[in-house]
PLY file of the C-alpha trace (Angstrom):
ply
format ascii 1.0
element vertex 181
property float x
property float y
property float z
element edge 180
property int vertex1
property int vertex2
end_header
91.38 106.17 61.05
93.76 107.20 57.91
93.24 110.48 56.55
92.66 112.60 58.73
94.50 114.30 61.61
93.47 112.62 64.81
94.89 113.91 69.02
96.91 111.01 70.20
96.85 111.08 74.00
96.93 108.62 77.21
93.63 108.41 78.65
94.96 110.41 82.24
92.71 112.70 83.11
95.06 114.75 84.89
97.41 115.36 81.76
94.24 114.74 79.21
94.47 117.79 76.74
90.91 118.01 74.77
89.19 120.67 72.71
85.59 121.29 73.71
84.54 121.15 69.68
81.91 118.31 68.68
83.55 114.86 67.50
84.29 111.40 67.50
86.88 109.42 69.72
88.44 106.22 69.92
89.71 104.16 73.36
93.09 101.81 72.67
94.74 99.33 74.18
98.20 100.14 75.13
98.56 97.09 76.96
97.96 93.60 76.12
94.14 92.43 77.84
92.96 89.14 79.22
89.68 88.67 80.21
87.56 86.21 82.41
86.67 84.37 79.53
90.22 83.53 78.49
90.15 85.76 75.37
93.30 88.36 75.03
93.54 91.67 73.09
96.74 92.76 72.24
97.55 96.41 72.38
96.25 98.58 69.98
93.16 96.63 69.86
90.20 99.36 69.81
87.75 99.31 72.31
85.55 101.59 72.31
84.15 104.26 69.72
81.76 107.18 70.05
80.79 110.78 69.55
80.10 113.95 71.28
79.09 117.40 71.09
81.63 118.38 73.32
84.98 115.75 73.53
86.20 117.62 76.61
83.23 117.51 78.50
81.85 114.31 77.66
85.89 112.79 78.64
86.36 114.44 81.76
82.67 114.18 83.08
81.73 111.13 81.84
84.14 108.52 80.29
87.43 109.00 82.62
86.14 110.31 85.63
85.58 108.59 89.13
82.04 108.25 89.81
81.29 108.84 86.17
80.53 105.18 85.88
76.71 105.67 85.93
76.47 107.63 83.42
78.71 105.65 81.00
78.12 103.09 78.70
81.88 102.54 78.20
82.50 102.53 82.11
79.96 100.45 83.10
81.10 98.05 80.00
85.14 97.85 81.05
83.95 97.72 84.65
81.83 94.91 84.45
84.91 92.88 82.27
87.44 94.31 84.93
85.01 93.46 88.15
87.24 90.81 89.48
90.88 91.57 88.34
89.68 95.12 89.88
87.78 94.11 92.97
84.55 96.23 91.72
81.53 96.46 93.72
78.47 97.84 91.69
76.10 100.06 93.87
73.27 101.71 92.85
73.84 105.03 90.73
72.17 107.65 93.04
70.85 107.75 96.44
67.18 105.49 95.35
67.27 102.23 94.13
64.91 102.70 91.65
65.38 100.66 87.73
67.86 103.98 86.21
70.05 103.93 89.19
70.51 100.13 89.19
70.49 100.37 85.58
73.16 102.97 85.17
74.74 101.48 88.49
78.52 102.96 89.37
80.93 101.17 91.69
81.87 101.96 95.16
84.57 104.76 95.43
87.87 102.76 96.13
86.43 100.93 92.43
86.23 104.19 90.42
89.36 105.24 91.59
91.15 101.77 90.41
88.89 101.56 87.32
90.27 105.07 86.63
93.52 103.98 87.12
93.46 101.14 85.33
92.10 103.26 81.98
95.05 105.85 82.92
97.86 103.20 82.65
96.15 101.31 80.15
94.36 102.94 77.41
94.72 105.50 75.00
92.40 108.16 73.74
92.42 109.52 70.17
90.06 112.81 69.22
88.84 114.42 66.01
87.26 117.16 65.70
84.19 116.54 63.65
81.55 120.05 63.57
78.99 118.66 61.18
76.53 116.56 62.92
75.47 114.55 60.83
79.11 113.46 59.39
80.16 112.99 62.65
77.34 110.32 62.69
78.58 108.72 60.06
82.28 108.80 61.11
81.30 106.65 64.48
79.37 104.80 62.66
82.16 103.51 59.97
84.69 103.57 62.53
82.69 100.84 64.62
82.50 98.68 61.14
85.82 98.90 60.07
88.00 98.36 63.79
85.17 96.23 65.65
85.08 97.74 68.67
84.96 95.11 71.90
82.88 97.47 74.11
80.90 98.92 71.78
77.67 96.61 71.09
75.71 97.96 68.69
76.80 98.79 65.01
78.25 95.72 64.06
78.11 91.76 64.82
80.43 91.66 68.27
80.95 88.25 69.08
81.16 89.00 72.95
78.07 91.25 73.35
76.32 88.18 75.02
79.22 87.85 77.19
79.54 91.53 78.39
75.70 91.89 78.81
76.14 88.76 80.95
78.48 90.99 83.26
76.60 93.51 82.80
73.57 92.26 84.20
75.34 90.41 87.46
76.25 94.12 88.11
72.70 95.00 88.07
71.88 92.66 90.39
74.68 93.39 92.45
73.59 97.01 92.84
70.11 95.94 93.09
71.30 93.91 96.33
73.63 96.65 98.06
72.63 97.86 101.03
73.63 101.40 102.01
75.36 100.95 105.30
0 1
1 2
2 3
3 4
4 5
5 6
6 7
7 8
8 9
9 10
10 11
11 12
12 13
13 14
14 15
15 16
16 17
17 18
18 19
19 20
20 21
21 22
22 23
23 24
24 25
25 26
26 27
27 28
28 29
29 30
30 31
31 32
32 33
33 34
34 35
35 36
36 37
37 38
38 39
39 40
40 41
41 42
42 43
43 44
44 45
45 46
46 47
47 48
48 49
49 50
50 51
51 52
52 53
53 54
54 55
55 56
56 57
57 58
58 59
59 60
60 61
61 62
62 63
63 64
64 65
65 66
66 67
67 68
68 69
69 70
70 71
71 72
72 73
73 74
74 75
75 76
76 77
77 78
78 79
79 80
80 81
81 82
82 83
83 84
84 85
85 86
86 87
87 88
88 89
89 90
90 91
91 92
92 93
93 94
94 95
95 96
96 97
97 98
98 99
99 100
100 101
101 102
102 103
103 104
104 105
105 106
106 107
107 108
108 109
109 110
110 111
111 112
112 113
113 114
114 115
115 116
116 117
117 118
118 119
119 120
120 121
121 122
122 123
123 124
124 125
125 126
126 127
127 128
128 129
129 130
130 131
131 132
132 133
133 134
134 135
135 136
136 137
137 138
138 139
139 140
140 141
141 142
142 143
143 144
144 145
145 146
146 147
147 148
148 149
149 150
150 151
151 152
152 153
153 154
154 155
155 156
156 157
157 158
158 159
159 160
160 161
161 162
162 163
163 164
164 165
165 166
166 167
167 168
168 169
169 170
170 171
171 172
172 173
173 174
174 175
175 176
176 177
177 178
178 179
179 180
């Protein structure tokens, strides 16, 4: 991430201050992490790396809003490692339970709002505008390779992915068993 001029920020999305320009972002630690498995990530540890045509709208709609669980990957990913510590209950994503809503499941209300807590107090965000498409591509890309992202699972050899699919899928079947009532 040297070189270039990159937005610093807490992940809050009530104090959140993004441009609505195209580019890549990075998710930090600020606190230390232990997870079910025993493993623990200090702070600072990256966790999560992507890209967008629009940062502000794909961070505020998506990635650090409640109920924006279902429709992302890093959500559903820190959710499903935070289920327990959290007290997360995966429902389906929409009103049908039909394979994308279980799929792209969310977690009851009361959930979102801790799991958005939790990435408020713990995590930080870091922005840079990037216009070209196709070197934004390749900035995701080499930032995945070079800081190992734990939640991201594609793009290079993550030792956990087997794990985190793992709690993945028991949130599956957990929304795939909720009953709406």
């Amino acid at each position: 991430m040297e070189g270039a001029i990159w937005d610093r920020q807490p992940a809050n999305i009530n104090t959140l201050r993004l441009p609505c320009d195209p580019g890549v972002y990075v998710f930090l630690l600020c606190n230390e992490l232990k997870i079910l498995n025993g493993k623990t990530f200090p702070a600072g540890q990256v966790l999560y790396v992507g890209k967008s045509k629009s940062l502000c709208g794909r961070m505020l709609r998506q990635h650090l809003s409640e109920g924006g669980t279902g429709s992302s990957t890093f959500r559903r990913s820190l959710g499903a490692l935070l289920k327990s510590s959290e007290m997360l209950k995966a429902i389906p994503r929409g009103c049908e339970k039909n394979r994308v809503n279980i799929t792209h499941y969310r977690f009851e209300s009361e959930g979102e709002a801790r799991l958005s807590a939790w990435i408020a107090e713990n995590l930080e965000v870091r922005t840079l505008v990037v216009r070209d498409d196709v070197e934004r591509g390749k900035r995701e890309s080499g930032l995945i390779k070079d800081c190992e992202p734990l939640l991201n699972l594609q793009g290079w050899e993550n030792p956990l992915r087997g794990y985190i699919e793992s709690l993945r899928r028991e949130c599956r079947r957990e929304a795939e068993r909720w009953e709406n009532g």
